[in-house]
PAZALUM-194850 format. One record per residue (C-alpha): residue number from 0; x, y, z. Coordinates in pm, whole numbers. Layout:
<pts>
+-----+--------+--------+--------+
: num :     px :     py :     pz :
+-----+--------+--------+--------+
: NUM :      X :      Y :      Z :
...
+-----+--------+--------+--------+
</pts>
This chain:
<pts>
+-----+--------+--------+--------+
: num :     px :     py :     pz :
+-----+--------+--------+--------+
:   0 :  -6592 :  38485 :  -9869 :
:   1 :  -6435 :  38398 :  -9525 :
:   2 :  -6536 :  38060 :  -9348 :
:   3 :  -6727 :  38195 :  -9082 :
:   4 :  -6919 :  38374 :  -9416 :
:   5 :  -6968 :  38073 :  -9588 :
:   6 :  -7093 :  37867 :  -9307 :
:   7 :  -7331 :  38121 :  -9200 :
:   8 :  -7439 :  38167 :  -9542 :
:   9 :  -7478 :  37777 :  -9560 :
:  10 :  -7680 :  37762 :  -9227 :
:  11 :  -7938 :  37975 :  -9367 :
:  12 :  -8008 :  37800 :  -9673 :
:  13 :  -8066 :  37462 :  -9492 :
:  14 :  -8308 :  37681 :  -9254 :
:  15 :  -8461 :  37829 :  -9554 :
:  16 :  -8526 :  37542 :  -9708 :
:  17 :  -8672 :  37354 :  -9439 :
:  18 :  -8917 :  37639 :  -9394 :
:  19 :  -9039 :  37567 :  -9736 :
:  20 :  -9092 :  37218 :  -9661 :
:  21 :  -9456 :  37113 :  -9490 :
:  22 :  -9421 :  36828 :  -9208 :
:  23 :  -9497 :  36460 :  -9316 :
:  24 :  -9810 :  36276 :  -9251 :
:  25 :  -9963 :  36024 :  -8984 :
:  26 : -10154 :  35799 :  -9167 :
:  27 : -10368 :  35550 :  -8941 :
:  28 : -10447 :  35196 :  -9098 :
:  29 : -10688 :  34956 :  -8935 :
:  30 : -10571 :  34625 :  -8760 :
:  31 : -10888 :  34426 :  -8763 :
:  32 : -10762 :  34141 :  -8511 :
:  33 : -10688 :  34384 :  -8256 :
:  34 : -11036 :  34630 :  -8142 :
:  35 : -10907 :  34889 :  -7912 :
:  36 : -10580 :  34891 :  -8065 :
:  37 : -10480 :  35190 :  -8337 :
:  38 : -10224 :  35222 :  -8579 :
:  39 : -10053 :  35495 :  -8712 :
:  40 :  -9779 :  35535 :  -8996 :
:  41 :  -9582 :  35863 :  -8960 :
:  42 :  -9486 :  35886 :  -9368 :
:  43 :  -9153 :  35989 :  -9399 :
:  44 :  -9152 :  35921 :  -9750 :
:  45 :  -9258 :  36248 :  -9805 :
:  46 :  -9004 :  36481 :  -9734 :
:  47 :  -8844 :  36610 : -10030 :
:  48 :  -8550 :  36331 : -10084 :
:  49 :  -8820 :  36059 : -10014 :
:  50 :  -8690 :  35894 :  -9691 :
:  51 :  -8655 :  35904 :  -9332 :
:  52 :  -8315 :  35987 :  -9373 :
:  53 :  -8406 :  36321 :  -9472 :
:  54 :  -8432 :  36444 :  -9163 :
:  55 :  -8066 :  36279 :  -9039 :
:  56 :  -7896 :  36457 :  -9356 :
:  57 :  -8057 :  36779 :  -9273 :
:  58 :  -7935 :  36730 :  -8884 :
:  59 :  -7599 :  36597 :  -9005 :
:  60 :  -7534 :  36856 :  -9201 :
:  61 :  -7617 :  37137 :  -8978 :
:  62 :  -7372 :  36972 :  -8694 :
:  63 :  -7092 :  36952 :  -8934 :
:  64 :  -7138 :  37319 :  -9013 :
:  65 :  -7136 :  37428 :  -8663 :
:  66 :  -6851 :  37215 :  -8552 :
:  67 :  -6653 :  37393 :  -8879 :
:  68 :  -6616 :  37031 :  -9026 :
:  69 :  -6733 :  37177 :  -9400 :
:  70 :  -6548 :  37385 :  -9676 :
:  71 :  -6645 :  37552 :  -9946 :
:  72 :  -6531 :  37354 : -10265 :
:  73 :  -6427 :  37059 : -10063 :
:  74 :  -6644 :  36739 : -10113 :
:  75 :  -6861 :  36533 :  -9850 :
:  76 :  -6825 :  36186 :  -9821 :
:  77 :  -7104 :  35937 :  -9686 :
:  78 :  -7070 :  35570 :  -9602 :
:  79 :  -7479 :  35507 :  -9720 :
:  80 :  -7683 :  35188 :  -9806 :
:  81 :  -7846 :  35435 :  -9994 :
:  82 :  -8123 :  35643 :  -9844 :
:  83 :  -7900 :  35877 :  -9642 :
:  84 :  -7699 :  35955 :  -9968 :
:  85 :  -7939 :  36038 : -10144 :
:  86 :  -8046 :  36285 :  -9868 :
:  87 :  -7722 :  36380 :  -9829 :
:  88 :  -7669 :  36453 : -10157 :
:  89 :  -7961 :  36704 : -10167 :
:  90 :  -7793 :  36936 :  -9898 :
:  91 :  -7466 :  36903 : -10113 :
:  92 :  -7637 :  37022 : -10416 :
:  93 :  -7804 :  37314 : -10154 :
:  94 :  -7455 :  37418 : -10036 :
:  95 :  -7316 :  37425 : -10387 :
:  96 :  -7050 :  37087 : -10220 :
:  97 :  -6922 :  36805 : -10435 :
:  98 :  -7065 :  36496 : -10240 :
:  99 :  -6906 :  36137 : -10277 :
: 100 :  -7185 :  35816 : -10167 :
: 101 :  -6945 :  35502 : -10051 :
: 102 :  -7237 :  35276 : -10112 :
: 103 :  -7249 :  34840 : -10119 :
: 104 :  -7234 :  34749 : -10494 :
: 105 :  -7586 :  34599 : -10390 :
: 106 :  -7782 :  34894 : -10387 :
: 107 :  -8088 :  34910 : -10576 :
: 108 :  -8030 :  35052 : -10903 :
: 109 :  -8318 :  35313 : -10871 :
: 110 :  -8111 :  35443 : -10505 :
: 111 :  -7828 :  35544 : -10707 :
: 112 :  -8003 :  35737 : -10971 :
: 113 :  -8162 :  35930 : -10713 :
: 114 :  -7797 :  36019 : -10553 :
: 115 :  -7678 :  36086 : -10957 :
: 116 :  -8047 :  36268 : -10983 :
: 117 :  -7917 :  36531 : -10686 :
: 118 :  -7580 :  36545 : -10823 :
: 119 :  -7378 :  36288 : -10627 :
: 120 :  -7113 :  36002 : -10717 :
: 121 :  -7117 :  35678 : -10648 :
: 122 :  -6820 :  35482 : -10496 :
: 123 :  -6967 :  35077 : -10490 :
: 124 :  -6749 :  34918 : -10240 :
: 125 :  -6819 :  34488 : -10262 :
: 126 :  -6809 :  34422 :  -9889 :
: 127 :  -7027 :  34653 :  -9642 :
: 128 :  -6793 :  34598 :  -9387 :
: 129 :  -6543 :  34773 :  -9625 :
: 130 :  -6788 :  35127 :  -9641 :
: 131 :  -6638 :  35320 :  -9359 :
: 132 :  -6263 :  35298 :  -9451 :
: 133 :  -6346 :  35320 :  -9800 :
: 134 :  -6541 :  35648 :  -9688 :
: 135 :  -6165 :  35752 :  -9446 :
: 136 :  -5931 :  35692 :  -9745 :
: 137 :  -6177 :  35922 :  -9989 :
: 138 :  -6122 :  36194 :  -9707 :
: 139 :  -5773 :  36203 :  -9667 :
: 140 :  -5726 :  36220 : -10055 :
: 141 :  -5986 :  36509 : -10145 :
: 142 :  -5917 :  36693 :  -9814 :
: 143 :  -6337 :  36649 :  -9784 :
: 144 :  -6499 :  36590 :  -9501 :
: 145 :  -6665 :  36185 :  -9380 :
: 146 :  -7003 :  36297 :  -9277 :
: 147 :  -7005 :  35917 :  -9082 :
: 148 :  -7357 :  35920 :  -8995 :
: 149 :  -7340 :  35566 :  -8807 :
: 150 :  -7093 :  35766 :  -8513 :
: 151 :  -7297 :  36114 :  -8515 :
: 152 :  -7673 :  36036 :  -8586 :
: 153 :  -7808 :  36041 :  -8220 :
: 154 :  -7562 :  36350 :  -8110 :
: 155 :  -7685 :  36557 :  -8424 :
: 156 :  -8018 :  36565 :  -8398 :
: 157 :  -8184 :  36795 :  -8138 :
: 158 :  -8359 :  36515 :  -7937 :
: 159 :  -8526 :  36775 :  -7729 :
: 160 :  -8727 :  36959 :  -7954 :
: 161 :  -8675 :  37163 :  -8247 :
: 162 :  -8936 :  36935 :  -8484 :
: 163 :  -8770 :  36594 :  -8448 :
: 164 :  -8969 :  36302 :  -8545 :
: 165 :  -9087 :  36251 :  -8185 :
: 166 :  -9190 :  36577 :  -8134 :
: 167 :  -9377 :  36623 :  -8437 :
: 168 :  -9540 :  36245 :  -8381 :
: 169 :  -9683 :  36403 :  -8046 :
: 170 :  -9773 :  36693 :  -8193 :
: 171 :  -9985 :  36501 :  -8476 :
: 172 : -10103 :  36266 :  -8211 :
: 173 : -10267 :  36498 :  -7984 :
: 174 : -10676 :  36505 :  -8150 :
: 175 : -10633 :  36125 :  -8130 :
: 176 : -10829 :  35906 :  -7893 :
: 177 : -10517 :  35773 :  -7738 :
: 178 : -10309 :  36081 :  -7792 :
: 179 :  -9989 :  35929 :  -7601 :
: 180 :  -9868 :  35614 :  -7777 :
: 181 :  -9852 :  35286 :  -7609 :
: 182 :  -9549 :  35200 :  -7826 :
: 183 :  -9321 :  35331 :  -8083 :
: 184 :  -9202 :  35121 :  -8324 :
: 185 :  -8894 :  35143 :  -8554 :
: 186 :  -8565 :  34982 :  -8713 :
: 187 :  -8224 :  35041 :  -8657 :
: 188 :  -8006 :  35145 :  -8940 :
: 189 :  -7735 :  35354 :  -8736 :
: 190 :  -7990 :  35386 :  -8464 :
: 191 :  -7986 :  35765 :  -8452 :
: 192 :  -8423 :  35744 :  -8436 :
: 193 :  -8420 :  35506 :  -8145 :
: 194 :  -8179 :  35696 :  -7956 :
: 195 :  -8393 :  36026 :  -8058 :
: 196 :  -8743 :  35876 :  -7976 :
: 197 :  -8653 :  35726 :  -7638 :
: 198 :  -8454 :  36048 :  -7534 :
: 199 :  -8757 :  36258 :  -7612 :
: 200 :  -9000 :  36043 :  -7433 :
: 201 :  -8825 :  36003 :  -7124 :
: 202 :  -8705 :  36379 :  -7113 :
: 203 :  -9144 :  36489 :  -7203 :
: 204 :  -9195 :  36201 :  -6874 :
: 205 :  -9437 :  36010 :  -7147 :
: 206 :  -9486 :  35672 :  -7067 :
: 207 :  -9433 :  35558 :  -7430 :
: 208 :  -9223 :  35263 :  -7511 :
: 209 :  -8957 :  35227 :  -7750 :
: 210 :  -8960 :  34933 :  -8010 :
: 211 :  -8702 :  34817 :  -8212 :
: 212 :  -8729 :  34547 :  -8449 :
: 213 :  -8399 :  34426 :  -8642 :
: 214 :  -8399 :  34257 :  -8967 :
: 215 :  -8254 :  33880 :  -8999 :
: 216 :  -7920 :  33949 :  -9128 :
: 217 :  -7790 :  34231 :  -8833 :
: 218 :  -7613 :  34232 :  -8535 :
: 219 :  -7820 :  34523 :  -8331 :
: 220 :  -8040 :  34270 :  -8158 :
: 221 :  -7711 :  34065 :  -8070 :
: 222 :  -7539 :  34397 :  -7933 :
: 223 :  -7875 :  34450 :  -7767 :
: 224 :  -7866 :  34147 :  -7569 :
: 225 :  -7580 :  34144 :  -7464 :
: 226 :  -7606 :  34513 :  -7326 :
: 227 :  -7897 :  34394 :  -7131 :
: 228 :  -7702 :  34073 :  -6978 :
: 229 :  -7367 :  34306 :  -6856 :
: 230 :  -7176 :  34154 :  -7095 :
: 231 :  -6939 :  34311 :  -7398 :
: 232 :  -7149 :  34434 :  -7689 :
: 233 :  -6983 :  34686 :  -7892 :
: 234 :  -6772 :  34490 :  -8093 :
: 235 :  -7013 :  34213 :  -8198 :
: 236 :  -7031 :  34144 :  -8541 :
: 237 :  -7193 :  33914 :  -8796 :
: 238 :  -7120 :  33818 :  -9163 :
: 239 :  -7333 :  33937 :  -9429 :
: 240 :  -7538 :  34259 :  -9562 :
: 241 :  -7882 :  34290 :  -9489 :
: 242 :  -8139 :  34199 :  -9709 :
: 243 :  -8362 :  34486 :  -9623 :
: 244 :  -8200 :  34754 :  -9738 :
: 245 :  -8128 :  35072 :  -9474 :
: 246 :  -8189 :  34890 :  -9192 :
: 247 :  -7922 :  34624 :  -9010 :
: 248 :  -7589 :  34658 :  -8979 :
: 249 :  -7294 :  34373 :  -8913 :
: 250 :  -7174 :  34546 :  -8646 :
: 251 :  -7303 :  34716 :  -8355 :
: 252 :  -7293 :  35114 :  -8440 :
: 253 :  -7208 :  35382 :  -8222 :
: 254 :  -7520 :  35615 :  -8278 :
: 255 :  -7694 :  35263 :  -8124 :
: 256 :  -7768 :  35326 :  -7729 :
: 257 :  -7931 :  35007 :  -7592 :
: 258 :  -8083 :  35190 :  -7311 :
: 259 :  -8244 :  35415 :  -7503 :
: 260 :  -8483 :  35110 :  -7610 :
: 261 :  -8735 :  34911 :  -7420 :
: 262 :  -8764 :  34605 :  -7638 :
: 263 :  -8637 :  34468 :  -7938 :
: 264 :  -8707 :  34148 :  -8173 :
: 265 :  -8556 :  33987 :  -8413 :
: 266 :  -8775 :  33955 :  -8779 :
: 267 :  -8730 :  33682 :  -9056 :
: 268 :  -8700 :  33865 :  -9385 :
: 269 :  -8946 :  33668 :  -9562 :
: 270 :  -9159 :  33822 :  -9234 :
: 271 :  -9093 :  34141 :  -9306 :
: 272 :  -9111 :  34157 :  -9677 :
: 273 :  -9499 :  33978 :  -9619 :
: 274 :  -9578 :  34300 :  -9408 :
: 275 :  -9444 :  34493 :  -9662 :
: 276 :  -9682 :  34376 :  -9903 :
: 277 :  -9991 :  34370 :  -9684 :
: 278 :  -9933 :  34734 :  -9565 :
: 279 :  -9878 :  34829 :  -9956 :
: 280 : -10172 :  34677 : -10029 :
: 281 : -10362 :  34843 :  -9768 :
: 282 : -10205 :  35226 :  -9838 :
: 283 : -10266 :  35149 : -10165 :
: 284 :  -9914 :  35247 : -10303 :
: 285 :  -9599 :  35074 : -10250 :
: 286 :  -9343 :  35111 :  -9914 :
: 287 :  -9017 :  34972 :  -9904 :
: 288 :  -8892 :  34649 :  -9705 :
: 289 :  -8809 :  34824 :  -9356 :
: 290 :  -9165 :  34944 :  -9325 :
: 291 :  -9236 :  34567 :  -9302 :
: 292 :  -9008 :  34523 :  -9065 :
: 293 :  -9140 :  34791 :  -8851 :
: 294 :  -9538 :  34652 :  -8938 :
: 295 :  -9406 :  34314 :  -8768 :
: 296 :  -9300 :  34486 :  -8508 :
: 297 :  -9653 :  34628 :  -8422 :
: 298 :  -9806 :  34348 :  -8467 :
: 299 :  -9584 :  34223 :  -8145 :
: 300 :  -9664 :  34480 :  -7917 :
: 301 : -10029 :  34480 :  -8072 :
: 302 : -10022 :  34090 :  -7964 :
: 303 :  -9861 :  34172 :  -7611 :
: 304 : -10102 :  34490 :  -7546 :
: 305 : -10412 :  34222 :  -7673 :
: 306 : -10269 :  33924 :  -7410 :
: 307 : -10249 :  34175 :  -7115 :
: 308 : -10614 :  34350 :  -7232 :
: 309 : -10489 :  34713 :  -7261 :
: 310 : -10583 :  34983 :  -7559 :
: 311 : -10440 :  35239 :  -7684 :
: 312 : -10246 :  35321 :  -7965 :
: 313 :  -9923 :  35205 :  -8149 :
: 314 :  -9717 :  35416 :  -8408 :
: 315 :  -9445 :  35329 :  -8654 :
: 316 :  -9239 :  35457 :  -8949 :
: 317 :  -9337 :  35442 :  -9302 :
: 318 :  -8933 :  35481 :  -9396 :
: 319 :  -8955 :  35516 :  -9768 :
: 320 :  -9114 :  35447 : -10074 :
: 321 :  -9119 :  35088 : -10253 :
: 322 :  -9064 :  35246 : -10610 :
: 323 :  -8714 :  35264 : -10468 :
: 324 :  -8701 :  34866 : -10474 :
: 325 :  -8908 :  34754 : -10806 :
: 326 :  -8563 :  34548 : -10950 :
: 327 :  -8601 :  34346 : -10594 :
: 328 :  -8888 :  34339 : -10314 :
: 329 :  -9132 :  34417 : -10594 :
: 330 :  -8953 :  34170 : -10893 :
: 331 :  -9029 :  33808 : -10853 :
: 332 :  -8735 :  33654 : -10977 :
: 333 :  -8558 :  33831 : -10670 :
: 334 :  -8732 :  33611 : -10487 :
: 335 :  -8677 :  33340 : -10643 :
: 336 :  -8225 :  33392 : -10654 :
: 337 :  -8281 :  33517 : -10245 :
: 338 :  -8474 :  33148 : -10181 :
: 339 :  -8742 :  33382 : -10022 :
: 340 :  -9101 :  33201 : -10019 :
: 341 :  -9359 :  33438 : -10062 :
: 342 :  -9699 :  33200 : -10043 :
: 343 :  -9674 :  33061 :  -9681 :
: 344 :  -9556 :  33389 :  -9504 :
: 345 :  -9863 :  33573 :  -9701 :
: 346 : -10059 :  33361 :  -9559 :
: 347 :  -9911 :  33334 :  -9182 :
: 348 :  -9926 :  33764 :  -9204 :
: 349 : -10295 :  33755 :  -9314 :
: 350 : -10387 :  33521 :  -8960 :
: 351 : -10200 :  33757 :  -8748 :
: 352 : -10342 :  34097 :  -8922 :
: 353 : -10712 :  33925 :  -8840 :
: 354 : -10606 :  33785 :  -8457 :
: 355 : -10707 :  33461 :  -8590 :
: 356 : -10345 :  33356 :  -8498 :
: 357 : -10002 :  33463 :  -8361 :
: 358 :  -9683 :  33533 :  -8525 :
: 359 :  -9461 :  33275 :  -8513 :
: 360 :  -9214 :  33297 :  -8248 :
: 361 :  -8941 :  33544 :  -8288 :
: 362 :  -8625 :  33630 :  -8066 :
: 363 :  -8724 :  33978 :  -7802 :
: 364 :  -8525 :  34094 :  -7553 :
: 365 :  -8651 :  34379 :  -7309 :
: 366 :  -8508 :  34599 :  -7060 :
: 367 :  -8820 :  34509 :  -6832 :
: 368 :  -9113 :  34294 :  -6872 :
: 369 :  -9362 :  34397 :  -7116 :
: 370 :  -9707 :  34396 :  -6895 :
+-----+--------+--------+--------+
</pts>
């Protein structure tokens, strides 16, 4: 089979099997402080690998194929927290590819037998800063191909259309009271769904605002910042992995474009995990860390919107499934080695879900005011 054979070939199997897959759900969930005000949670845990990054892989994959980056027999590599590899190593499994995951040695147990489950290898690398020429050097030896999805996750999706997560959140959100969101809220892992959302909403003329919120331990809000005040940004950096796993990075990655978001803050861990376990309790099933982080950052444009006496309604991004993290966000002894308190951010989430009392202060940046 020639290349141009195989790739076509290849092409149609990813299109084949995303016509077999159904689109993922908008759950609402009720914020009793805040009348007026409705939430939705678009569920990306349900596409077939589980995750968000579902979608990426699929969009990664198909702009590696076009740009000729992929060979028959010759392995993919991915520099991964986890999530993407396992999607990743779906559409390697698909395409009949060897695929290599370049993963932290922290990664939750259960993440890497869902890469193994799909066929994949592991490479644990100790330092995270260490992933992407770990991920290089694996290249050059197998004559494979880095997929690098922190460099090409805003240029592969198709920001305009073709049933990205912001088209398919307007879609879903057109019976609804408030069909055009007041925000949109997510997390930055390589910042490929920021860059997507705020594209699409500016190029469909909504008025819709972008939200990021950035776990503690990550240097996107620092980057963002500094974009904002004129000053260098690319090559900040901080030390450290981030606690909440697939979102945060210690440096600033290039799928990130600060313009493409209208406000960010910064979110204590403890913070987020809190939210984690309020909007578990309230789905009824478990949802992993960075959907906390993402419920926190509702609740701040919820708070903002309440202040200024607007409705309307707020969506966010139910990234993935908390069965994922049972050895840590669900295991109390995790807690316990992290110095995480669990009791007194419960109880500070609980105020703010009722509007009996703010969040506690947290760092937010904007490109203009709020209201």
């Amino acid at each position: 089979m020639s290349q141009r054979e195989w790739v076509a070939a290849a092409i149609r199997k990813i299109e084949a099997d995303f016509n077999r897959s159904a689109d993922t759900h908008l759950i609402p969930m009720d914020l009793p402080g805040y009348p007026g005000i409705e939430l939705y949670f678009k569920d990306e845990s349900s596409h077939p690998t589980g995750s968000l990054k579902h979608r990426l892989a699929r969009s990664l994959f198909l702009y590696a194929l076009a740009n000729g980056w992929l060979r028959e027999g010759r392995p993919v590599i991915e520099a991964s927290s986890g999530s993407t590899a396992v999607s990743e190593a779906y559409f390697a499994r698909l395409l009949g590819v060897p695929f290599i995951a370049v993963i932290p040695a922290s990664t939750s147990p259960e993440k890497i037998a869902a890469i193994e489950f799909h066929g994949g290898r592991c490479h644990l690398v100790e330092r995270a800063c260490d992933l992407n020429c770990e991920s290089e050097r694996l290249a050059r030896e197998t004559g494979g191909h880095f997929m690098d999805q922190f460099t090409y996750a805003e240029r592969a999706t198709d920001w305009r259309a073709n049933n990205n997560i912001a088209e398919s959140i307007f879609k879903q959100m057109a019976e609804e009271p408030h069909p055009v969101p007041e925000w949109i809220v997510c997390s930055p892992g390589t910042g490929g769904t920021a860059a997507t959302l705020g594209r699409y909403v500016s190029y469909r003329r909504h008025d819709t605002r972008i939200l990021c919120a950035d776990p503690e331990i990550s240097v996107f809000y620092d980057g963002y910042c500094a974009a904002l005040a004129g000053e260098p940004w690319r090559e900040l950096t901080c030390a450290g992995g981030s606690r909440v796993e697939g979102i945060g990075r210690p440096r600033v990655e290039s799928s990130f474009i600060p313009t493409c978001v209208d406000a960010m803050v910064k979110v204590p861990d403890a913070l987020s995990l809190a939210a984690m376990r309020h909007v578990s309790r309230q789905l009824g099933r478990r949802v992993g860390g960075s959907t906390g982080t993402n419920f926190i950052g509702v609740l701040h444009a919820a708070q903002q919107m309440r202040r200024a006496g607007r409705s309307g309604s707020i969506v966010t991004i139910l990234c993935d499934s908390g069965e994922r993290y049972a050895h840590s966000y669900y295991n109390p002894e995790w807690y316990s080695r992290q110095g995480i308190d669990v009791d007194a951010p419960d109880a500070v989430l609980a105020a703010a879900v009722n509007g009996q009392a703010a969040l506690p202060v947290l760092a937010q940046a904007s490109l203009e005011p709020l209201y």
